[in-house]
N, CA, C and O of each residue as an XYZ file, in Angstrom:
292
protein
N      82.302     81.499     89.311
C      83.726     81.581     89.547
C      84.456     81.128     88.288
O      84.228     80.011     87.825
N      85.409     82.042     87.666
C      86.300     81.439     86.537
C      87.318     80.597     86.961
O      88.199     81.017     87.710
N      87.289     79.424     86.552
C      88.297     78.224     86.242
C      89.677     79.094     86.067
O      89.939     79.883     85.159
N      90.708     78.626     87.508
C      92.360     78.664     86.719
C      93.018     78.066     87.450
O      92.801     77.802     88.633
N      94.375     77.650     86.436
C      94.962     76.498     87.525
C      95.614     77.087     88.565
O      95.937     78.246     88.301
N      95.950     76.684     89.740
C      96.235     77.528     90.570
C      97.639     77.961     90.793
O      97.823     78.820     91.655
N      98.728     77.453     90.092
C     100.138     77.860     89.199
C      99.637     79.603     89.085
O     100.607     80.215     89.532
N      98.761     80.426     88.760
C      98.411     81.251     87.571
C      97.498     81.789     88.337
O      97.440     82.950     87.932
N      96.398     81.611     89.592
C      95.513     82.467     90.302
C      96.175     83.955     90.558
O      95.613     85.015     90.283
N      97.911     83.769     91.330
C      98.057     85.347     91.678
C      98.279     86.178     90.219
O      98.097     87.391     90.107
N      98.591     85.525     89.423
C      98.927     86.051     87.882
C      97.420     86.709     87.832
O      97.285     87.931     87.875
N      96.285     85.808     87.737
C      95.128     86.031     86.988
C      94.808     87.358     88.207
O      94.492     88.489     87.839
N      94.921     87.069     89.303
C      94.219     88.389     90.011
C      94.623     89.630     90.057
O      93.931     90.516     90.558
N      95.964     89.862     89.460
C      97.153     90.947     89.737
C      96.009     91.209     88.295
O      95.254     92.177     88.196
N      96.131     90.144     87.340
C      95.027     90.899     85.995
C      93.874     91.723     86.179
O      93.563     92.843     85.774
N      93.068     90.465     87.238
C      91.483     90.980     87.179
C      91.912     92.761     87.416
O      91.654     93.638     86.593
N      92.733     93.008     88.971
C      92.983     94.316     89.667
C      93.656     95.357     88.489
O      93.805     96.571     88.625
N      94.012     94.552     87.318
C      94.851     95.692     86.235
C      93.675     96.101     85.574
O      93.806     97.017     84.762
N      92.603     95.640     85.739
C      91.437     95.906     84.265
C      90.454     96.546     84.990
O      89.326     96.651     84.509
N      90.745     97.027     86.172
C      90.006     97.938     87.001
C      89.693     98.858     86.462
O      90.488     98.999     85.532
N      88.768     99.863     86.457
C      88.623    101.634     86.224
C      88.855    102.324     87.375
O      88.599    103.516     87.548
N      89.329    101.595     88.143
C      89.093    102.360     89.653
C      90.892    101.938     89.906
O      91.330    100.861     90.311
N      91.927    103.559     89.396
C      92.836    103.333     89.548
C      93.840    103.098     90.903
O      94.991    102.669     90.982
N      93.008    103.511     91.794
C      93.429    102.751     93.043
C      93.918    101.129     93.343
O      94.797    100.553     93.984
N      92.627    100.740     92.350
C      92.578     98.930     92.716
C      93.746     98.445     91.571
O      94.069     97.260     91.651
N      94.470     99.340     90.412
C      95.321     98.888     89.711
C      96.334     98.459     90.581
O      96.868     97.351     90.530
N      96.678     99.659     91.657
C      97.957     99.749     92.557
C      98.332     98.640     93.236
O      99.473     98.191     93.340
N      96.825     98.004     93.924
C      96.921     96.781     94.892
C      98.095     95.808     94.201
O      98.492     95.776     93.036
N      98.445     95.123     95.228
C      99.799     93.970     94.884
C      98.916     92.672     96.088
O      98.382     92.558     97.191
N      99.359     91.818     94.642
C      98.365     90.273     94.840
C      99.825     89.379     95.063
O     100.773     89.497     94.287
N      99.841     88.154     96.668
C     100.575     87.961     96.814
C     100.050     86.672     97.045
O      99.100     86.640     97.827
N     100.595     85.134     96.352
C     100.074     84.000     96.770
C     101.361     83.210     97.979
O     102.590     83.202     98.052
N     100.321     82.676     98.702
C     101.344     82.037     99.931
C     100.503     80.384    100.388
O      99.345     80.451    100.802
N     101.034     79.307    100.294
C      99.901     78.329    100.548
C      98.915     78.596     99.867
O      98.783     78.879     98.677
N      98.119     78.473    100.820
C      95.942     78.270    100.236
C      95.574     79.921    100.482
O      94.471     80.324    100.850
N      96.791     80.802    100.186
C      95.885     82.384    100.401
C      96.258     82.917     98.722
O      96.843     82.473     97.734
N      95.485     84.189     99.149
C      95.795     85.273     98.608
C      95.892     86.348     98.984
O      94.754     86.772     99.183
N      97.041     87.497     99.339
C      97.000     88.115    100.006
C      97.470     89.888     98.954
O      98.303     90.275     98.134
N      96.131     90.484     99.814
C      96.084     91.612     99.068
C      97.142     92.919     99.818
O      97.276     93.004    101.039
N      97.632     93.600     99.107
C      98.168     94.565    100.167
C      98.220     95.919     99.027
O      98.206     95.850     97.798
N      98.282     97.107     99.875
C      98.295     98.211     99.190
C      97.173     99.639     99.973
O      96.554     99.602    101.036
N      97.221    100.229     99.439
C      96.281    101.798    100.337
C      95.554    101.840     99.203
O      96.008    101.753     98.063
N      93.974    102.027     99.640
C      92.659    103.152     98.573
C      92.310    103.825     99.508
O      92.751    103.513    100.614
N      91.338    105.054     99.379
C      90.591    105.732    100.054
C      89.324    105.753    100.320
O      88.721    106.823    100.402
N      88.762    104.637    100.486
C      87.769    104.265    100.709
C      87.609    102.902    101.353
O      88.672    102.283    101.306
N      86.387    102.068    102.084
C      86.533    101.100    102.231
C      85.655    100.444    100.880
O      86.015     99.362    100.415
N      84.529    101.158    100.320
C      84.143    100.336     98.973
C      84.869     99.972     97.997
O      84.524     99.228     97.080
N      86.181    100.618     98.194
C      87.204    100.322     97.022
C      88.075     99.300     97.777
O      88.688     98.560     97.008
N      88.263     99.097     98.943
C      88.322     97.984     99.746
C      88.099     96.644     99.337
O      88.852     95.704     99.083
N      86.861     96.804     99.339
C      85.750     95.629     99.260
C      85.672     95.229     97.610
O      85.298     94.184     97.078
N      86.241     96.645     96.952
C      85.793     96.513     95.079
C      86.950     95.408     94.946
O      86.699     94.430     94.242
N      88.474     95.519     95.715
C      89.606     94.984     95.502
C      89.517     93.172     95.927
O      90.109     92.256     95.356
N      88.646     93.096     97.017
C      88.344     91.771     97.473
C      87.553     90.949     96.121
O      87.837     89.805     95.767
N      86.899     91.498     95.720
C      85.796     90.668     95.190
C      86.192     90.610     93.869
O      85.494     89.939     93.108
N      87.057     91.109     93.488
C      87.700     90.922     92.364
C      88.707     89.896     92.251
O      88.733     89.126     91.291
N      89.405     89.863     93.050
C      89.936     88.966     93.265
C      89.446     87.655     93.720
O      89.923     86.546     93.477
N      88.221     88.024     94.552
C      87.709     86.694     94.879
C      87.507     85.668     93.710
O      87.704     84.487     93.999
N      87.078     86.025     92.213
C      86.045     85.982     91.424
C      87.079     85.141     91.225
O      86.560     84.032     91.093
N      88.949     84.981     91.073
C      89.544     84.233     90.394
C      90.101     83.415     91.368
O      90.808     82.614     90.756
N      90.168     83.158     92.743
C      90.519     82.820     93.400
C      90.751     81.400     93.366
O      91.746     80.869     93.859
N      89.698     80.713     92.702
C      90.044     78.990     93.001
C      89.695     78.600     94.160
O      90.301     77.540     94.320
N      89.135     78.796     94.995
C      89.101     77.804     96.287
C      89.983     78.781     97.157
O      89.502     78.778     98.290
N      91.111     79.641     97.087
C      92.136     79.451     98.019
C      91.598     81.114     98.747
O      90.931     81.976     98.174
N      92.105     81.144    100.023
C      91.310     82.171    100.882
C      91.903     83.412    100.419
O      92.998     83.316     99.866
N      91.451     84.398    100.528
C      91.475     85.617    100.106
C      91.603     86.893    101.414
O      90.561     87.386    101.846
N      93.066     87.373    102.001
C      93.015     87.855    103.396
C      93.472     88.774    102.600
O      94.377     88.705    101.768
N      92.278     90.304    103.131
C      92.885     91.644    102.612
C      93.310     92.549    103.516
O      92.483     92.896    104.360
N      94.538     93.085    103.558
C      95.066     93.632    104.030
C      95.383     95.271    103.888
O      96.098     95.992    104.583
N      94.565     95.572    102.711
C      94.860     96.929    102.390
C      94.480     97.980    103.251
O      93.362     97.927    103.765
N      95.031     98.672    103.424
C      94.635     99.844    103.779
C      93.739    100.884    103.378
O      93.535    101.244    102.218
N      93.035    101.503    104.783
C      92.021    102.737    103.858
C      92.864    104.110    104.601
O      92.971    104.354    105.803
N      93.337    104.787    103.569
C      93.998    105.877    104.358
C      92.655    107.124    104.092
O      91.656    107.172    103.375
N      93.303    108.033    105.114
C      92.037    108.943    105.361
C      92.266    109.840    104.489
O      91.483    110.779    104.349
């Protein structure tokens, strides 16, 4: 897990999701509230789902990670 202060986690994850190749996961919008992180946005898939979680997880800090995106058909 990379070290950040947590001032700067939704900053750093809105990053990790910008340095994506998978321009879907650019789109996602990273929203900090309390001890979350909350993902929101549509891909078409659920692996791109899951690509968007764990990316974010990676910078997370400790604080929970509830994804909310959508998989449209």
């Amino acid at each position: 897990m990379i070290k950040t202060p947590n001032k700067d986690v939704a900053d750093a994850a809105n990053a990790a999701l910008a340095k994506s190749s998978v321009r879907e996961l650019r789109m996602i919008r990273v929203d900090r509230s309390n001890n979350d992180l909350q993902l929101t946005g549509s891909v078409r898939s659920f692996y791109h789902k899951q690509l968007a979680q764990e990316a974010v997880r990676s910078v997370a800090c400790g604080l929970r990670v509830i994804n909310r995106v959508d998989v449209a058909s």
